[in-house]
C-alpha positions, 0 to 999 in steps of 0.5 A: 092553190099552195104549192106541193113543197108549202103544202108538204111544210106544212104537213110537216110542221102540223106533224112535228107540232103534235109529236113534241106535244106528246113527248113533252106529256110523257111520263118519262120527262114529267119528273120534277126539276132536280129529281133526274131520273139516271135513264134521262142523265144517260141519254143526255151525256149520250146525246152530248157525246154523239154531238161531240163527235159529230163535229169533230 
């Protein structure tokens, strides 16, 4: 029998696996390379930014 922390992995794994398959099936990040819609340029410079101050 697993133990209770391998079977929680696991669960939490199973859940990471089918969230990344629905965000990368979003609309939203179905654009074509070069054709960058300024909403996802934001939230890559935001995220940029957060990471930067972070480790400072």
């Amino acid at each position: 029998m697993p133990s209770p922390h391998l079977a929680r992995a696991t669960e939490l794994r199973r859940r990471l696996l089918a969230l990344s398959a629905r965000i990368h099936g979003h609309p939203f990040w179905a654009t074509p390379p070069g054709r960058t819609p300024a909403a996802r340029v934001e939230l890559r410079q935001r995220t940029a930014a957060d990471r930067t101050q972070v480790a400072a």
